[in-house]
PDB file with SEQRES, HELIX, SHEET and CRYST1 records, atoms N, CA, C and O in Angstrom:
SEQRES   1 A   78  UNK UNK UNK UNK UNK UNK UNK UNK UNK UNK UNK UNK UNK          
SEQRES   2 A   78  UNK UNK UNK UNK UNK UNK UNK UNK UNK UNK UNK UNK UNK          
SEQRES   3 A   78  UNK UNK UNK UNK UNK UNK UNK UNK UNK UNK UNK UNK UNK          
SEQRES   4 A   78  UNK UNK UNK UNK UNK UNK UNK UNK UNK UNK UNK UNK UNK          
SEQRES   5 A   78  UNK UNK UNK UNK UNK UNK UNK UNK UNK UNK UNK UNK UNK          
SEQRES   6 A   78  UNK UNK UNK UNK UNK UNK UNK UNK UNK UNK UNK UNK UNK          
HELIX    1 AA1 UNK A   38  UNK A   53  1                                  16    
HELIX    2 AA2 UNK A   57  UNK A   59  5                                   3    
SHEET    1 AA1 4 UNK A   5  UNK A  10  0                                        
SHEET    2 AA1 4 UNK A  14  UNK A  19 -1                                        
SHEET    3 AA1 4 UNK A  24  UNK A  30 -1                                        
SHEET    4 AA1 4 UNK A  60  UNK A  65  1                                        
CRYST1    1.000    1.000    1.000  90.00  90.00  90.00 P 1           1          
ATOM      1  N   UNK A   1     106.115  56.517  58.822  1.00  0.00           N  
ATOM      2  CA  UNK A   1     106.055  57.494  57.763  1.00  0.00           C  
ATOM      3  C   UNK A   1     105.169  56.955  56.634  1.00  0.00           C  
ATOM      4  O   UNK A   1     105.397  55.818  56.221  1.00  0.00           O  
ATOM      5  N   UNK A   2     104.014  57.799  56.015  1.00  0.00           N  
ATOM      6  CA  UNK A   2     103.201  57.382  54.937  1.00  0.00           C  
ATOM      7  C   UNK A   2     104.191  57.674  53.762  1.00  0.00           C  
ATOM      8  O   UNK A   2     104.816  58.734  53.710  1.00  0.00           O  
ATOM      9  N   UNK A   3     104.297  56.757  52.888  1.00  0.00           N  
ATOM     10  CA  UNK A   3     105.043  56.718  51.752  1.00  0.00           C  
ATOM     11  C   UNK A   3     103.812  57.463  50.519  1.00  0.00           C  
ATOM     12  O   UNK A   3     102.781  56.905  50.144  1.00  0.00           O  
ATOM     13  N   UNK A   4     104.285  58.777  50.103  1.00  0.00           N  
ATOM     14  CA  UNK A   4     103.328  59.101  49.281  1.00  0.00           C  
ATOM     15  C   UNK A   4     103.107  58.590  47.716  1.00  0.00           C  
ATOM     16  O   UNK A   4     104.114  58.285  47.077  1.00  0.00           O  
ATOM     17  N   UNK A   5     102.220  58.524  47.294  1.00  0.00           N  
ATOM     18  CA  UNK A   5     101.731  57.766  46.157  1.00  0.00           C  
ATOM     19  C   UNK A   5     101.212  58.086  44.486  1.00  0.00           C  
ATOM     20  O   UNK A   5     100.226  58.780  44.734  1.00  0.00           O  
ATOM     21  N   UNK A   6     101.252  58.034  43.506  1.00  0.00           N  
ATOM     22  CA  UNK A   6     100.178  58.830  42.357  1.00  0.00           C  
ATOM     23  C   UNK A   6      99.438  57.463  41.786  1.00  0.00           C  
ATOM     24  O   UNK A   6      99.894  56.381  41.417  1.00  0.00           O  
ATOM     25  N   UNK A   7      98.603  57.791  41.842  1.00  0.00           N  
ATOM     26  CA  UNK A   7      97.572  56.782  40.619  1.00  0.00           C  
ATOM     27  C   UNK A   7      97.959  56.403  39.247  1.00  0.00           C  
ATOM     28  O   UNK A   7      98.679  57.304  38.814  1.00  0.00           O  
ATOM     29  N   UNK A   8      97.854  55.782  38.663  1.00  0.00           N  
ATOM     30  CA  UNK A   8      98.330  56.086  37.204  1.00  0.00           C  
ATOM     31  C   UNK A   8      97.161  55.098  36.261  1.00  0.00           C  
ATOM     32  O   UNK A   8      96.875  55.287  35.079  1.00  0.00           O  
ATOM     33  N   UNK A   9      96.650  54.100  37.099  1.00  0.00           N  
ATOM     34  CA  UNK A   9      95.274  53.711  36.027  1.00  0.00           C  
ATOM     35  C   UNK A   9      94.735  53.482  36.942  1.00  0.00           C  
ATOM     36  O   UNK A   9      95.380  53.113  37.923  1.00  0.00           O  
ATOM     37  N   UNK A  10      93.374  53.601  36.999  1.00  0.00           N  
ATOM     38  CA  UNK A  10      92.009  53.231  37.961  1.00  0.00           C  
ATOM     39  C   UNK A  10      91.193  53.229  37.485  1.00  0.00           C  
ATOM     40  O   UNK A  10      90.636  54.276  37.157  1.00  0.00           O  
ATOM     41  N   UNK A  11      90.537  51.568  37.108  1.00  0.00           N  
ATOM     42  CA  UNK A  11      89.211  51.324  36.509  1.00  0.00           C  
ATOM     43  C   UNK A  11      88.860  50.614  36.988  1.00  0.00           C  
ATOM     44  O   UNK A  11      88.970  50.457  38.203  1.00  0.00           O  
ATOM     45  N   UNK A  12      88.161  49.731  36.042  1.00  0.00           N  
ATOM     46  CA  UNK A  12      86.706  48.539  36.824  1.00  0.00           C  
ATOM     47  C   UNK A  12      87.858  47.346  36.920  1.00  0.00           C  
ATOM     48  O   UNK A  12      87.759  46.582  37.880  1.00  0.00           O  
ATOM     49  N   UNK A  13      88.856  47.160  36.058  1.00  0.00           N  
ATOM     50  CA  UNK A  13      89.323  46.263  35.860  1.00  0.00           C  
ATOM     51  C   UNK A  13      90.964  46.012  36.825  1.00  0.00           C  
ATOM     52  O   UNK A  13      91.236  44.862  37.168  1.00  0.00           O  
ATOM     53  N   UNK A  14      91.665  46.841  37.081  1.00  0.00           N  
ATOM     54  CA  UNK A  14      92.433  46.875  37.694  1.00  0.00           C  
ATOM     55  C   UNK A  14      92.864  48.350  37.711  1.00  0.00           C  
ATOM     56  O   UNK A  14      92.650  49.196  36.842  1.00  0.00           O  
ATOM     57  N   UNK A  15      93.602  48.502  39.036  1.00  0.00           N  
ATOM     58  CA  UNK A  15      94.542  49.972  39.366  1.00  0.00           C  
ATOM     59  C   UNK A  15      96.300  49.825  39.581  1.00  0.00           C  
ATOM     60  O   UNK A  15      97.003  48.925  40.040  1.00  0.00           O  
ATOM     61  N   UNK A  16      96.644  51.414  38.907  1.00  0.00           N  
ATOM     62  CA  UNK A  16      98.421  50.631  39.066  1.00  0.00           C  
ATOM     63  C   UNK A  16      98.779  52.359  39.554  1.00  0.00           C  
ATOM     64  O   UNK A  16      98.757  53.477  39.040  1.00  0.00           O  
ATOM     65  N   UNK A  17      99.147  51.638  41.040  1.00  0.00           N  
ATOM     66  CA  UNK A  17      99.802  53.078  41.910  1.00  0.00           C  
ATOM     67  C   UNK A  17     100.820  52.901  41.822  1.00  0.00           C  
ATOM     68  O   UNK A  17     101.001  51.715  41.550  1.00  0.00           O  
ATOM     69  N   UNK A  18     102.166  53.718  41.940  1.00  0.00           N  
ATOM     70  CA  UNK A  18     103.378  54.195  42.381  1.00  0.00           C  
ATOM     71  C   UNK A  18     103.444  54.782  43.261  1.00  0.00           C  
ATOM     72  O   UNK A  18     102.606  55.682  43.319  1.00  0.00           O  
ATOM     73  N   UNK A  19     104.259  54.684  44.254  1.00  0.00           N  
ATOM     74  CA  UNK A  19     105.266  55.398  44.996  1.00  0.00           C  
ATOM     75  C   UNK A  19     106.317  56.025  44.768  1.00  0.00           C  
ATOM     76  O   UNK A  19     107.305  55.511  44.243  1.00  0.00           O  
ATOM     77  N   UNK A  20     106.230  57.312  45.166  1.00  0.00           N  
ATOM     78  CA  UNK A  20     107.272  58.016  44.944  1.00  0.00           C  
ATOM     79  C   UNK A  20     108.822  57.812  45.705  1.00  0.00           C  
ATOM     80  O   UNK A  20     109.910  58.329  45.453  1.00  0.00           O  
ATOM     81  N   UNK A  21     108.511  57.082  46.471  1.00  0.00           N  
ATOM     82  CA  UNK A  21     109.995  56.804  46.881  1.00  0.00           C  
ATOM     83  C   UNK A  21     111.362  56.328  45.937  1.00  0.00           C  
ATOM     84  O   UNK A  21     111.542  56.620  44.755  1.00  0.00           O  
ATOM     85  N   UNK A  22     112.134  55.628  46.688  1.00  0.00           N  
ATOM     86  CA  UNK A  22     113.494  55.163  45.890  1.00  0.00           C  
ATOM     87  C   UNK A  22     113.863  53.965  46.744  1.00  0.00           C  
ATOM     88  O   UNK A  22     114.239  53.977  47.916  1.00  0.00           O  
ATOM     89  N   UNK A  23     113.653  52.730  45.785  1.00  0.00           N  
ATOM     90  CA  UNK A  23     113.249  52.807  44.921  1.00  0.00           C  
ATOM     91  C   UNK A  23     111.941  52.610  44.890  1.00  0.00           C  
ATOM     92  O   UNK A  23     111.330  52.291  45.909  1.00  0.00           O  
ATOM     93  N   UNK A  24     111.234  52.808  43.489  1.00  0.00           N  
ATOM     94  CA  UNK A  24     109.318  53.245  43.413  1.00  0.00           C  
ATOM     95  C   UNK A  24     108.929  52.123  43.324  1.00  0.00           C  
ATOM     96  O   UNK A  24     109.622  51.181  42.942  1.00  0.00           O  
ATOM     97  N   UNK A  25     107.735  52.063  43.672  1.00  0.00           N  
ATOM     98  CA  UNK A  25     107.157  50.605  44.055  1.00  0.00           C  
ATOM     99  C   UNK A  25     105.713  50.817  42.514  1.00  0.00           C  
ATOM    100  O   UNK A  25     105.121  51.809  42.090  1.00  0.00           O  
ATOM    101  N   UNK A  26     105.688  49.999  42.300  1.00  0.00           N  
ATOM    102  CA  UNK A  26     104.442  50.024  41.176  1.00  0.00           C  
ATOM    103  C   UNK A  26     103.601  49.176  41.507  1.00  0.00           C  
ATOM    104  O   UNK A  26     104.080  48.148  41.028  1.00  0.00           O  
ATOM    105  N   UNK A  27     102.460  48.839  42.112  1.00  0.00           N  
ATOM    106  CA  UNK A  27     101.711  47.714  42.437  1.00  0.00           C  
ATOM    107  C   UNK A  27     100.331  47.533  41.210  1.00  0.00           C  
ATOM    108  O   UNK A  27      99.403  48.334  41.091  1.00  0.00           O  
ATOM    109  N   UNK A  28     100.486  46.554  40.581  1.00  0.00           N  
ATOM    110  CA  UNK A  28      99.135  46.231  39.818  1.00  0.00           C  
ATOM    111  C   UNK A  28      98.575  45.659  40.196  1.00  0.00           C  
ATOM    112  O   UNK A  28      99.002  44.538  40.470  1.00  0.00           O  
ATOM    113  N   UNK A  29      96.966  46.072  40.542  1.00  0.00           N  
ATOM    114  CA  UNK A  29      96.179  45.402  41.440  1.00  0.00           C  
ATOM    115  C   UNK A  29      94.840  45.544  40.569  1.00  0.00           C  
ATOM    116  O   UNK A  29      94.110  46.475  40.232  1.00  0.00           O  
ATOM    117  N   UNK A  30      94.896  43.617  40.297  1.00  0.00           N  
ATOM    118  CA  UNK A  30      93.088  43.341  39.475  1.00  0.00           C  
ATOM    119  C   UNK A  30      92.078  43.391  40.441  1.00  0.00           C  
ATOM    120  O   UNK A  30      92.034  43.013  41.611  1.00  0.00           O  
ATOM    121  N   UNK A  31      91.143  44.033  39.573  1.00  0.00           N  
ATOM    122  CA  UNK A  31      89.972  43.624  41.079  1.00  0.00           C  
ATOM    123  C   UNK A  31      89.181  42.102  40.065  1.00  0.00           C  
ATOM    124  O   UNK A  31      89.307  41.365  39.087  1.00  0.00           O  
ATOM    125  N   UNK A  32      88.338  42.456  41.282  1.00  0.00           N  
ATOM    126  CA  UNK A  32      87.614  40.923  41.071  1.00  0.00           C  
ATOM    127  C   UNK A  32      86.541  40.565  39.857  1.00  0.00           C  
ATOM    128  O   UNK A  32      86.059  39.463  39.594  1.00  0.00           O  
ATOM    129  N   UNK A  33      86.312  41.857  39.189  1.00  0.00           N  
ATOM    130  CA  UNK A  33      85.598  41.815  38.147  1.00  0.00           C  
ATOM    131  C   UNK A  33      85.862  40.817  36.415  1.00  0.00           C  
ATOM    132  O   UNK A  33      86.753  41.153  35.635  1.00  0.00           O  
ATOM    133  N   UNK A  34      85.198  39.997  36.218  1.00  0.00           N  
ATOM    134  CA  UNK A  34      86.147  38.972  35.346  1.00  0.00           C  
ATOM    135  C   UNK A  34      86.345  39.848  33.427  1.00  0.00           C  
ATOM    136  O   UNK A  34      85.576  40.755  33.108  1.00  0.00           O  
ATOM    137  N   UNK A  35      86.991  39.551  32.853  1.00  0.00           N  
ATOM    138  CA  UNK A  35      87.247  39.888  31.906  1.00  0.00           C  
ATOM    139  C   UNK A  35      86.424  38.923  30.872  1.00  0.00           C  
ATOM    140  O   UNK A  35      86.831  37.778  30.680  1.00  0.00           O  
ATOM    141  N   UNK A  36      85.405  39.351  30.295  1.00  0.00           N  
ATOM    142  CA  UNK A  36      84.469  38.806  29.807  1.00  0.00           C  
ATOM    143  C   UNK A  36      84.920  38.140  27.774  1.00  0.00           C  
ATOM    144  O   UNK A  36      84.457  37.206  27.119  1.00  0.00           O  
ATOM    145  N   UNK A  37      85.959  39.177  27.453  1.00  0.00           N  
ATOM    146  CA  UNK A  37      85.920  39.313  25.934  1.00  0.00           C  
ATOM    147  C   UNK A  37      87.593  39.296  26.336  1.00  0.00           C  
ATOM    148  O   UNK A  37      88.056  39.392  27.473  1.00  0.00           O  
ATOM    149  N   UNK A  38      88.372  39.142  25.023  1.00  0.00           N  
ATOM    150  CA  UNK A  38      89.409  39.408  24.243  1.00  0.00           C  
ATOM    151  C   UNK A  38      89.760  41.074  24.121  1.00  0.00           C  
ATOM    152  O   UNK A  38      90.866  41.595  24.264  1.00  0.00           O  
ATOM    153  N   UNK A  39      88.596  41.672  23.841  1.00  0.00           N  
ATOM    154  CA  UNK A  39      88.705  43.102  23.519  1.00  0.00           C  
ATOM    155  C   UNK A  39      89.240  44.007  24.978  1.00  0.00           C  
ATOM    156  O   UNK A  39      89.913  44.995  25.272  1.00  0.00           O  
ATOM    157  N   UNK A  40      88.534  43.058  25.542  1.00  0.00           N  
ATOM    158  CA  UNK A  40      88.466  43.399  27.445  1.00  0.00           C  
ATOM    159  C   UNK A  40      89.934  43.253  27.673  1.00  0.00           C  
ATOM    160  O   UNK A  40      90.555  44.287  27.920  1.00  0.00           O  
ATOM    161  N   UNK A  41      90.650  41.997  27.622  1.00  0.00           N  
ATOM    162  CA  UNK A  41      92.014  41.468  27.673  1.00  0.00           C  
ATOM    163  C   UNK A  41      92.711  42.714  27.161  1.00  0.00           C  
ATOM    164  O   UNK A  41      93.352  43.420  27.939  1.00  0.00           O  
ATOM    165  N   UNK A  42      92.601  43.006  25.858  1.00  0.00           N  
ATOM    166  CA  UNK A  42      93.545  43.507  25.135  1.00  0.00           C  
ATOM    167  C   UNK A  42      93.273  45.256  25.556  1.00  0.00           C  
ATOM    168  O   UNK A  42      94.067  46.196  25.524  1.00  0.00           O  
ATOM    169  N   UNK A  43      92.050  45.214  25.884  1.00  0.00           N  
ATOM    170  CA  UNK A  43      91.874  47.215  26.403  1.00  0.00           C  
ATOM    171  C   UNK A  43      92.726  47.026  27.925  1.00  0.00           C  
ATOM    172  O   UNK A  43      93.768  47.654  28.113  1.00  0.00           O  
ATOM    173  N   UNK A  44      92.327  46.367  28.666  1.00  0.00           N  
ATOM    174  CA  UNK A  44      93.074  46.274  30.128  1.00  0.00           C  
ATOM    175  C   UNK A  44      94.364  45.765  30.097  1.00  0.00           C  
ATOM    176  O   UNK A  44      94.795  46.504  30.982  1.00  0.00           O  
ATOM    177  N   UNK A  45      95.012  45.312  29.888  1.00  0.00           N  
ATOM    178  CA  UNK A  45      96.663  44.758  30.015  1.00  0.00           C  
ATOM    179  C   UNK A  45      97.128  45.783  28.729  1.00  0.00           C  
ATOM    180  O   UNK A  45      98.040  46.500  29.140  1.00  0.00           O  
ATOM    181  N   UNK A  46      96.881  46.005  27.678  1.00  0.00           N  
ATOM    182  CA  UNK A  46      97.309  47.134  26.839  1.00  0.00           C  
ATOM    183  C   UNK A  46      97.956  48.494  27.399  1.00  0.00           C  
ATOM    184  O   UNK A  46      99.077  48.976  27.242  1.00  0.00           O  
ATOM    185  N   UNK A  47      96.559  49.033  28.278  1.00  0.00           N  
ATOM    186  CA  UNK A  47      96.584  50.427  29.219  1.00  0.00           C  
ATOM    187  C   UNK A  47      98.008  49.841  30.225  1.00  0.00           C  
ATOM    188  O   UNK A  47      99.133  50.319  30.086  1.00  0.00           O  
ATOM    189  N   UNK A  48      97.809  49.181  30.820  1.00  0.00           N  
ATOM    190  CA  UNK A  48      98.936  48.505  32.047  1.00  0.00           C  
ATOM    191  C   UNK A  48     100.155  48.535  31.672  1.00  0.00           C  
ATOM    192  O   UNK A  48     101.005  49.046  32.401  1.00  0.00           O  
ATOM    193  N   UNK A  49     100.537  47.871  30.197  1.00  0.00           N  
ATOM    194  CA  UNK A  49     101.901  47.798  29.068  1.00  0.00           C  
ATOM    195  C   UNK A  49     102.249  49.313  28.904  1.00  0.00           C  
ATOM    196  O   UNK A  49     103.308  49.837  29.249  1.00  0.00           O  
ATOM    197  N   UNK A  50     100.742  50.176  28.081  1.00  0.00           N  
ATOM    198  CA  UNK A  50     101.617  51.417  28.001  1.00  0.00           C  
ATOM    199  C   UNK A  50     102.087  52.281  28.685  1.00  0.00           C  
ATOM    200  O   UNK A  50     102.829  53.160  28.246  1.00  0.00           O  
ATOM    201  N   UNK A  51     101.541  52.108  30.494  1.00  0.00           N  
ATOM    202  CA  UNK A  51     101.773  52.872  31.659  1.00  0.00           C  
ATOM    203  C   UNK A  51     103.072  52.334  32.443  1.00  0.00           C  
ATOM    204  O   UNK A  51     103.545  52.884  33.437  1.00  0.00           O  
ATOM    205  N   UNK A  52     103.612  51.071  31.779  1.00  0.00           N  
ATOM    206  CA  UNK A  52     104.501  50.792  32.552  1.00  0.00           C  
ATOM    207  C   UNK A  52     105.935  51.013  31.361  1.00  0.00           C  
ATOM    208  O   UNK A  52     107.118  51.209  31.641  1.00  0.00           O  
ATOM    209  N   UNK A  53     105.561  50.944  30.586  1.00  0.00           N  
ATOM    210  CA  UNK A  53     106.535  51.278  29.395  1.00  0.00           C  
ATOM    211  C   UNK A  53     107.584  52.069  30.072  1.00  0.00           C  
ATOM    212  O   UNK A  53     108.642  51.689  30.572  1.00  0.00           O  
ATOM    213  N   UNK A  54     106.958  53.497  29.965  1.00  0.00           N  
ATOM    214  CA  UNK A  54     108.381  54.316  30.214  1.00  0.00           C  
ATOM    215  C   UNK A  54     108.835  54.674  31.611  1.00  0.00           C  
ATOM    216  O   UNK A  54     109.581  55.628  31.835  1.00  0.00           O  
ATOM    217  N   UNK A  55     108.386  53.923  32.478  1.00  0.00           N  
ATOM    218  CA  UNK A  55     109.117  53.934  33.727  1.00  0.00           C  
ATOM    219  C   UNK A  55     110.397  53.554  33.824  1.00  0.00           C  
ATOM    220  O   UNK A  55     110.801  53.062  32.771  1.00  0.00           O  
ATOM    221  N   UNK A  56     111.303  53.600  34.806  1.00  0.00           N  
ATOM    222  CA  UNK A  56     112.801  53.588  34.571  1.00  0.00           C  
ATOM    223  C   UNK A  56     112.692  52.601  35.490  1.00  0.00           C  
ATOM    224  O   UNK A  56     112.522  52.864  36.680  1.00  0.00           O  
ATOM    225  N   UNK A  57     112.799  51.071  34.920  1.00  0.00           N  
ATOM    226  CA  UNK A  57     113.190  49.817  35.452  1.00  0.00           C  
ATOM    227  C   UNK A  57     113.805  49.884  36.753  1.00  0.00           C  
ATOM    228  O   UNK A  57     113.301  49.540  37.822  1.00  0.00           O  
ATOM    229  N   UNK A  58     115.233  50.483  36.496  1.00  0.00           N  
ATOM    230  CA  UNK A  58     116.178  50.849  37.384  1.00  0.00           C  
ATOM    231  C   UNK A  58     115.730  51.062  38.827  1.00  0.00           C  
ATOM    232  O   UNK A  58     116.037  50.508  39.882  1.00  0.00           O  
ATOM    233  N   UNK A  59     114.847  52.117  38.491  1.00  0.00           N  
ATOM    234  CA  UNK A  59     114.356  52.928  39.847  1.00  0.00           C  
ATOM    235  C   UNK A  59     112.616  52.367  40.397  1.00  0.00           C  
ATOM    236  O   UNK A  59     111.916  52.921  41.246  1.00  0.00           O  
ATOM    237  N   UNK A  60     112.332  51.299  39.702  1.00  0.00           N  
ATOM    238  CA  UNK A  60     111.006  50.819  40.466  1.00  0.00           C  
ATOM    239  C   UNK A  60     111.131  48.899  40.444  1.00  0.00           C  
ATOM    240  O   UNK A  60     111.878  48.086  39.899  1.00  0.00           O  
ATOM    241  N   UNK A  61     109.691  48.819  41.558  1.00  0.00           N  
ATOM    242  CA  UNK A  61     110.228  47.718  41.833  1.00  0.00           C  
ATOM    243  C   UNK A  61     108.378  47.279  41.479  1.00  0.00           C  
ATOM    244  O   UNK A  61     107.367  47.903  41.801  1.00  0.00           O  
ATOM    245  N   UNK A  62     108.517  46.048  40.752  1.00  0.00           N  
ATOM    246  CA  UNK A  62     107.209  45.923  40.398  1.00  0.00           C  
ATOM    247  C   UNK A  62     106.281  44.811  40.857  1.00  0.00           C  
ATOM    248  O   UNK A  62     106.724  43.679  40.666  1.00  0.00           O  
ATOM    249  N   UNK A  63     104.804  44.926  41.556  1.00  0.00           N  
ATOM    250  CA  UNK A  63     104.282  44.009  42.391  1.00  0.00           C  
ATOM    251  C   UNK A  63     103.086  43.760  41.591  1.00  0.00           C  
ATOM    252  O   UNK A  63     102.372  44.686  41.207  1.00  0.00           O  
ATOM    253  N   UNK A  64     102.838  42.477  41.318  1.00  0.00           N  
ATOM    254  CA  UNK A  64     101.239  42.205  40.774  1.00  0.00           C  
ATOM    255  C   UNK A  64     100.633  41.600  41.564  1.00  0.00           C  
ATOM    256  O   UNK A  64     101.035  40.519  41.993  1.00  0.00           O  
ATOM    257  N   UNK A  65      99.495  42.173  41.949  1.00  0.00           N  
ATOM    258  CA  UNK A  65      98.427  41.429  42.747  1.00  0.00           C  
ATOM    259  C   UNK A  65      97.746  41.169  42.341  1.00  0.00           C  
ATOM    260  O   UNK A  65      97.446  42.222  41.777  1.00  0.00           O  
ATOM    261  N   UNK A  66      96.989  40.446  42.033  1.00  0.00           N  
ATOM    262  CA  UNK A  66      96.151  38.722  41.496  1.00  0.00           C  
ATOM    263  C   UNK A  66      95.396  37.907  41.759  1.00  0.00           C  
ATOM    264  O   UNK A  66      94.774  37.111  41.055  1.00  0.00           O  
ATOM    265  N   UNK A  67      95.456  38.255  43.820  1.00  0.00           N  
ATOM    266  CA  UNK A  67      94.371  37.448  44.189  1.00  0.00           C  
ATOM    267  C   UNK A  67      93.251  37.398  43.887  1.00  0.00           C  
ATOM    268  O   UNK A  67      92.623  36.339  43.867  1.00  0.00           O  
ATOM    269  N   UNK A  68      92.695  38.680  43.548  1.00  0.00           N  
ATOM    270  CA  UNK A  68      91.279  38.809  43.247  1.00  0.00           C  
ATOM    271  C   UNK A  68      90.782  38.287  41.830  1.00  0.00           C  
ATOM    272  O   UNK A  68      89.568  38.156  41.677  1.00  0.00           O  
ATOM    273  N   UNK A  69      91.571  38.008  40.873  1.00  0.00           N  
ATOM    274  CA  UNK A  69      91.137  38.196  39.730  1.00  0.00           C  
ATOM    275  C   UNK A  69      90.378  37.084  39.639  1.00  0.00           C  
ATOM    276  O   UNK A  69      90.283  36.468  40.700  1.00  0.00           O  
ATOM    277  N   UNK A  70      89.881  36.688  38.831  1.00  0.00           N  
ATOM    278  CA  UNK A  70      89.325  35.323  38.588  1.00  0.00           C  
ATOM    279  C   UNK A  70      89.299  34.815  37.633  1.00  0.00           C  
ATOM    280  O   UNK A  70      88.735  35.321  36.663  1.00  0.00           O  
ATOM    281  N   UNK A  71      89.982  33.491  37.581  1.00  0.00           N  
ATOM    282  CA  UNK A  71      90.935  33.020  36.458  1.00  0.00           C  
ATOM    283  C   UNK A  71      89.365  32.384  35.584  1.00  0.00           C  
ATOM    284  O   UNK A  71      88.173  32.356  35.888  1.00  0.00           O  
ATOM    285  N   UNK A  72      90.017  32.030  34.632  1.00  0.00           N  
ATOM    286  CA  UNK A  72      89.594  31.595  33.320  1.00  0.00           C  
ATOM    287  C   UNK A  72      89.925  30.547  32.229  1.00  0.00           C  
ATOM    288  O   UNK A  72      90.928  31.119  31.802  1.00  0.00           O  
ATOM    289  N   UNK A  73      89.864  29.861  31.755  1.00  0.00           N  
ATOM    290  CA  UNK A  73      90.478  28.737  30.925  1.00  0.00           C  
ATOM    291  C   UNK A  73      89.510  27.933  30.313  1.00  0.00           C  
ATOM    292  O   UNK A  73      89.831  26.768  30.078  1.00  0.00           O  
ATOM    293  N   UNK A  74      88.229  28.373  29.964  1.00  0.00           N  
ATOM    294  CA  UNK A  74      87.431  27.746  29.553  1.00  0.00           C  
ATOM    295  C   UNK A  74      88.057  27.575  27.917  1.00  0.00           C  
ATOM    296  O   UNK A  74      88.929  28.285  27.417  1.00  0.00           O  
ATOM    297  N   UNK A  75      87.314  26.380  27.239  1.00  0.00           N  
ATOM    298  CA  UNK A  75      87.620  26.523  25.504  1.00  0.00           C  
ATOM    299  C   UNK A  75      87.336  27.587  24.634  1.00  0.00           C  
ATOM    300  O   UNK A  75      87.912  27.808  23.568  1.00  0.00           O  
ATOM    301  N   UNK A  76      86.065  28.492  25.328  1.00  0.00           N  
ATOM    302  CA  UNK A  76      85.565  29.441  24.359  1.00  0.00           C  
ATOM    303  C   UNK A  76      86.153  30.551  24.733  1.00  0.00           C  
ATOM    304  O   UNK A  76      85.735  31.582  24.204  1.00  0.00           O  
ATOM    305  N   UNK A  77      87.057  30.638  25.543  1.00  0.00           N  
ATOM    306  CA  UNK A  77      87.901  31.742  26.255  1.00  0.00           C  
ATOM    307  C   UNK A  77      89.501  31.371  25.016  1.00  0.00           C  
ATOM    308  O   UNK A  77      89.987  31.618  23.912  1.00  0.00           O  
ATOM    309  N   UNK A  78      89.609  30.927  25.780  1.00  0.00           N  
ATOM    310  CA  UNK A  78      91.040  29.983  25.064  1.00  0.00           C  
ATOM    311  C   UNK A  78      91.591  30.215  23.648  1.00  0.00           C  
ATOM    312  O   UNK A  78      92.544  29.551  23.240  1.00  0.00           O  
TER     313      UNK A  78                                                      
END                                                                             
């Protein structure tokens, strides 16, 4: 059985689907594109915070995917 799905962010930077099932699955998935700025940080994980806000804990189950991203830790990042 295909478990049906809605989109809820899809950009350059990452996408966060749900499932409509029970309980709902939320998967956040970065793509591989790196986050260049602070402004970048704070526009992309911002959107993610306010889309996951009012979901009902209860009833979803939440997955971050990560492999792709590409980490960062330089000093001028930092």
């Amino acid at each position: 059985m295909t478990e049906r799905s809605e989109s809820l962010i899809d950009n350059r930077f990452v996408s966060v689907r749900r499932t409509l099932g029970r309980p709902g699955l939320v998967r956040v998935v970065r793509t591989t594109l790196p986050l260049e700025t602070l402004e970048q940080v704070d526009e992309v994980w911002g959107a993610v915070s306010r889309t996951l806000i009012p979901l009902d804990r209860a009833r979803h189950v939440l997955l971050m995917d990560m492999r792709d991203a590409p980490g960062r830790n330089d000093d001028a990042f930092e």
